[in-house]
C-alpha positions in Angstrom: 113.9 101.0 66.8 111.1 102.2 64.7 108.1 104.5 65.7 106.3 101.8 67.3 108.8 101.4 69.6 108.9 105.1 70.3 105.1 104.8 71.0 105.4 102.0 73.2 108.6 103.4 74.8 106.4 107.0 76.3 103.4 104.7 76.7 104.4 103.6 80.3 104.9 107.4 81.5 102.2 108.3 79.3 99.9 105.8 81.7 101.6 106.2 85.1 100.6 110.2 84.8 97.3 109.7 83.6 97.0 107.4 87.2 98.5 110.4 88.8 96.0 112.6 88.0 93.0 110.9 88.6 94.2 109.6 92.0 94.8 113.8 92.3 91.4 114.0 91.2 89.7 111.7 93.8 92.1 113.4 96.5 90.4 116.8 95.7 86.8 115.9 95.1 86.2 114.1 98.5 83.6 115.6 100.7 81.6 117.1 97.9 78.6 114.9 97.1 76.3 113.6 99.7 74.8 111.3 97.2 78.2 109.8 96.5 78.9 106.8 99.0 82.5 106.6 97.4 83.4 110.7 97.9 82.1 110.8 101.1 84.9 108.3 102.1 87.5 110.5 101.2 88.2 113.3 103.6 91.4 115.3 104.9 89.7 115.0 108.7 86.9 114.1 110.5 85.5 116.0 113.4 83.2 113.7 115.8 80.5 115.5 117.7 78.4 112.5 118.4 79.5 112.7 122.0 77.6 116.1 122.3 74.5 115.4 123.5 71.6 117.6 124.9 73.1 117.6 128.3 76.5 118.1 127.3 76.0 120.9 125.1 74.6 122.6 128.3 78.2 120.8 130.4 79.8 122.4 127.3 78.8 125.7 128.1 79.3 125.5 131.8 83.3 124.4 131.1 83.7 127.2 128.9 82.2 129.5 131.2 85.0 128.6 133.0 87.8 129.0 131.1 87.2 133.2 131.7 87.8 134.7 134.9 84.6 134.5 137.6 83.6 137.4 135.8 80.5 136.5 133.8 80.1 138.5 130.5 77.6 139.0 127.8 79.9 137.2 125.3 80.0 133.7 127.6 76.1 133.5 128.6 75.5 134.0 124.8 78.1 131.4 124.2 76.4 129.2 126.6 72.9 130.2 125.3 73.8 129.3 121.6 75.5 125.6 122.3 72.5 124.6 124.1 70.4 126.3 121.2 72.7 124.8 118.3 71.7 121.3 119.9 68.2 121.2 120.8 67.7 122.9 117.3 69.5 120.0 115.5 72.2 122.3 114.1 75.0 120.9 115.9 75.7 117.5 113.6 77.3 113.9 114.5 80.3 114.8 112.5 81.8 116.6 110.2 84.4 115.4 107.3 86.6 118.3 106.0 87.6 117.8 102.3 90.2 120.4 99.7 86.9 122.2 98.5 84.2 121.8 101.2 83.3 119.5 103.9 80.3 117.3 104.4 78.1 116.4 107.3 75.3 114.0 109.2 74.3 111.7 111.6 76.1 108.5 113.3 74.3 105.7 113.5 76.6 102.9 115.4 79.8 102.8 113.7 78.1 104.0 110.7 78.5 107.3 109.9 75.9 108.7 107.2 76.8 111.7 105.1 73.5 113.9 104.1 74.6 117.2 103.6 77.9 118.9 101.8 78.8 122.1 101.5 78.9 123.7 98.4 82.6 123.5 97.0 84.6 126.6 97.0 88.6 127.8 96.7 90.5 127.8 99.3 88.2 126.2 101.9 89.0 126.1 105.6 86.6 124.8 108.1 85.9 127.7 110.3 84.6 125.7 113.3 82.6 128.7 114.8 80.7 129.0 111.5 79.9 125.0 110.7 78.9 125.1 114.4 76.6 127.9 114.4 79.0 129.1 117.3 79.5 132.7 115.4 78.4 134.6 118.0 80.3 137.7 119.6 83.3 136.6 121.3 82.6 133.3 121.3 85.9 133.1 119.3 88.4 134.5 122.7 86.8 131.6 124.9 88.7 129.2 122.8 92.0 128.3 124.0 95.0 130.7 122.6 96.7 127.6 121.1 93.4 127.1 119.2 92.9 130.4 118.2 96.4 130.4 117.1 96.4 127.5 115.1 93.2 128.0 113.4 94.5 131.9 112.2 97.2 129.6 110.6 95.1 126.8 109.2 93.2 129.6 107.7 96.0 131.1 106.0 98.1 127.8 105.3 95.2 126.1 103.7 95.4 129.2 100.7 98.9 127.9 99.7 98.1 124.2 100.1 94.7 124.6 97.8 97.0 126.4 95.1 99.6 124.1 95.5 96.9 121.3 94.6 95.7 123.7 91.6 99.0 124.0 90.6 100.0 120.3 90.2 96.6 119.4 88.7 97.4 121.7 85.8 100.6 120.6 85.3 99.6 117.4 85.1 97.5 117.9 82.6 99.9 120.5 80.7 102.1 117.4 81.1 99.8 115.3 79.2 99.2 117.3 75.8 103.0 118.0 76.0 103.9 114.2 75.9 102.2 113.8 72.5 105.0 115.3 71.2 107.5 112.9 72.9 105.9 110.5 70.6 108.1 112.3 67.6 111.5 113.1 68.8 113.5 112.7 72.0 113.4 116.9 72.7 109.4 116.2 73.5 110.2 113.7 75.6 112.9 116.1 77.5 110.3 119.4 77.5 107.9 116.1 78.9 110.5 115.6 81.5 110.1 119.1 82.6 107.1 119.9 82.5 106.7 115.9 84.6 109.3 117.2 87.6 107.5 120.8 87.9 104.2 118.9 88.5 106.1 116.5 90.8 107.5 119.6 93.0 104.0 121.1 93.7 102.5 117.8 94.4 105.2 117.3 96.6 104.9 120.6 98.5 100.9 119.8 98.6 101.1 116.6 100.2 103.8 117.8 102.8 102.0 121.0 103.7 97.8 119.4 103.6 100.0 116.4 105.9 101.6 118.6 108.4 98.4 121.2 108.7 95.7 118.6 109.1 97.7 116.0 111.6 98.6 119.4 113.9 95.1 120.1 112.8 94.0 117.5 114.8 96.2 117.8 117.4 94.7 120.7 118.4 91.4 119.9 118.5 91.9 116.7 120.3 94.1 118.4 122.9 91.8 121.6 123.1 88.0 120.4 123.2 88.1 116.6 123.9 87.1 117.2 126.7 84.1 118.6 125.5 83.1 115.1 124.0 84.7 116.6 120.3 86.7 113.9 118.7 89.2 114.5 115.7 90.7 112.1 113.1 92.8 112.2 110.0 91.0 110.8 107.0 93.2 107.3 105.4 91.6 107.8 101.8 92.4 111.3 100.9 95.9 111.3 102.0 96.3 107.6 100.2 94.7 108.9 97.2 96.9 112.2 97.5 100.3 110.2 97.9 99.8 107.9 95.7 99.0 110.9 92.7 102.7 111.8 94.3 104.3 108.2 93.9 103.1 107.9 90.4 104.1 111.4 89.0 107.7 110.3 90.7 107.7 107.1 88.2 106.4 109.3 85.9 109.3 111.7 85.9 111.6 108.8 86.0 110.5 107.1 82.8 110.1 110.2 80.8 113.8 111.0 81.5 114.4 107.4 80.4 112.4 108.2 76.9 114.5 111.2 76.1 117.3 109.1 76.5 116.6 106.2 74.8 113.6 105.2 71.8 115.1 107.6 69.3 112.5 106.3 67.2 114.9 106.8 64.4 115.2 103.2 61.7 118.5 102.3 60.4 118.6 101.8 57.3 120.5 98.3 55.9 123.4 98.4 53.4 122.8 95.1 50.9 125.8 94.1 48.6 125.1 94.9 45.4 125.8 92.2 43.0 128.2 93.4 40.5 129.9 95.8 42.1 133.6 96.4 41.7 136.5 95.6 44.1 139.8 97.1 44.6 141.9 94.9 42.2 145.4 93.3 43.5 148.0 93.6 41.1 150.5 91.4 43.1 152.5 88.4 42.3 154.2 89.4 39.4 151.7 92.2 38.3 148.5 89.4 37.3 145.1 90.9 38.9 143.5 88.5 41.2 139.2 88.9 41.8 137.7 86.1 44.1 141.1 83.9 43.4 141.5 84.0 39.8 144.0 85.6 37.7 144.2 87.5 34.5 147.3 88.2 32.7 148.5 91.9 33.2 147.2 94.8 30.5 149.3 94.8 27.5 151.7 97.2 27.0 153.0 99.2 23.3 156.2 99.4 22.3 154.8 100.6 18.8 151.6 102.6 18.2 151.8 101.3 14.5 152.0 97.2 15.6 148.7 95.6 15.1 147.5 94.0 18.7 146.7 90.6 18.7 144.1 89.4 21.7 145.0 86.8 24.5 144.6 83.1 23.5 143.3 81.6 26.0 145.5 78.6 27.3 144.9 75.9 28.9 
């Protein structure tokens, strides 16, 4: 197999990772653009607030009121004080789409829910409910319920690793790419390929386990801890179909580049011709006569005396 066949032997892998990352790509830009009907599609989770009306931000208020003893504090009138506020001020939105870098936010009309404001996108995003909420107010934060608390410390933390994770496979997916121009050459690129392919594999595999686990317990929690306060959670479909697919396809990836260092040496053999004229090994059986392609000479003469003169073969008949 010549180097066209090489070429066309890494070109399947070659493809299949450059699907990877751009399906890693989409995954981690979602939630970034308001202007962008596709990115605003693709989201990690959704938090619906469209139940929270006017009257039940103030019904809000009164249920966490009394989640605290019947002691009334400074920290649970101001609570109640800025949910009410937070509404009739318009800063309490429909919804709100968490994405890797940022989140986005706007208004539900019907079914229809209409993105008109994004965050700016930053590392290692978590959505810090108080904050988006404009719920930041002194001690608001202990009048959630402990398993909230709890799991938001961890989603805080948690979501570090995951976003590095992330990072960490985009780059080497892309390290992954330059490197596979050298598989092109020899079968030891297409084994550093390999490599490089299965190291970007592990971290997308650890992303996509870790964003899956924190966002479904994610919301869990929510749903099991303000429901009842007309909050609604969901997981988002296109970020985690865009983020396991980038998963699949670096898997195939992997697969074929171990099949290219393998195989496709890329190497031509080169094609021994007979060369006309050339000599064979001479048989000097049946009584000594030498036989080429099944005809027969008479054997060399032999000299009893230097001094005789030699007379030549006649030929006979």
């Amino acid at each position: 197999m010549g180097r066209a066949g090489r070429v066309a032997c890494i070109g399947l892998p070659y493809l299949f990772t450059i699907g990877s990352l751009v399906a890693l790509i989409f995954a981690g830009i979602g939630s970034t653009d308001e202007d962008s009907s596709t990115l605003n599609k693709i989201y990690f989770m959704r938090a619906d607030l469209s139940n929270v009306t006017a009257a039940e931000a103030s019904n809000f208020g009164d249920r966490l009121l009394n989640l605290t003893s019947n002691a009334m504090n400074n920290a649970t009138e101001e609570l109640a004080a800025a949910i009410e506020e937070a509404e009739k001020a318009s800063e309490l939105r429909d919804f709100y789409d968490v994405g890797l870098f940022g989140y986005c936010e706007g208004e539900k009309k019907g079914s229809t829910f209409d993105v008109d404001f994004c965050s700016k996108p930053v590392g290692s995003f978590w959505f810090n409910p108080l904050v988006v909420w404009h719920l930041n107010v002194s001690g608001v934060h202990d009048l959630f319920p402990s398993h909230l608390q709890s799991n938001l410390k961890t989603y805080q933390k948690v979501s570090h690793w995951m976003f590095v994770a992330y990072v960490l496979a985009f780059a080497t997916l892309v390290v992954q790419l330059l490197v596979g121009i050298s598989a092109i050459f020899s079968r030891i690129g297409s084994i550093f390929t390999t490599i490089v392919s299965a190291v970007a594999t592990g971290f997308l595999i650890a992303a996509n386990i870790t964003s899956t686990v924190l966002f479904a317990t994610l919301v869990g929690v929510f749903n099991s801890s303000l429901k009842e306060y007309g909050v609604k959670s969901s997981l988002g479909a296109n970020a985690f179909a865009a983020s396991w697919l980038a998963l699949a396809l670096s898997l195939v990836s992997t697969f074929f580049w171990l099949f290219s260092s393998c195989c496709c040496s890329g190497r031509t053999e080169a094609r021994r011709s007979p060369v006309q004229g050339s000599y064979e090994k001479v048989d000097f059986g049946n009584g000594g006569a030498a036989s080429h392609h099944g005809h027969t000479s008479a054997p060399a003469p032999t000299f009893t005396n230097t001094n005789t003169a030699y007379e030549p073969y006649r030929h006979q008949g």
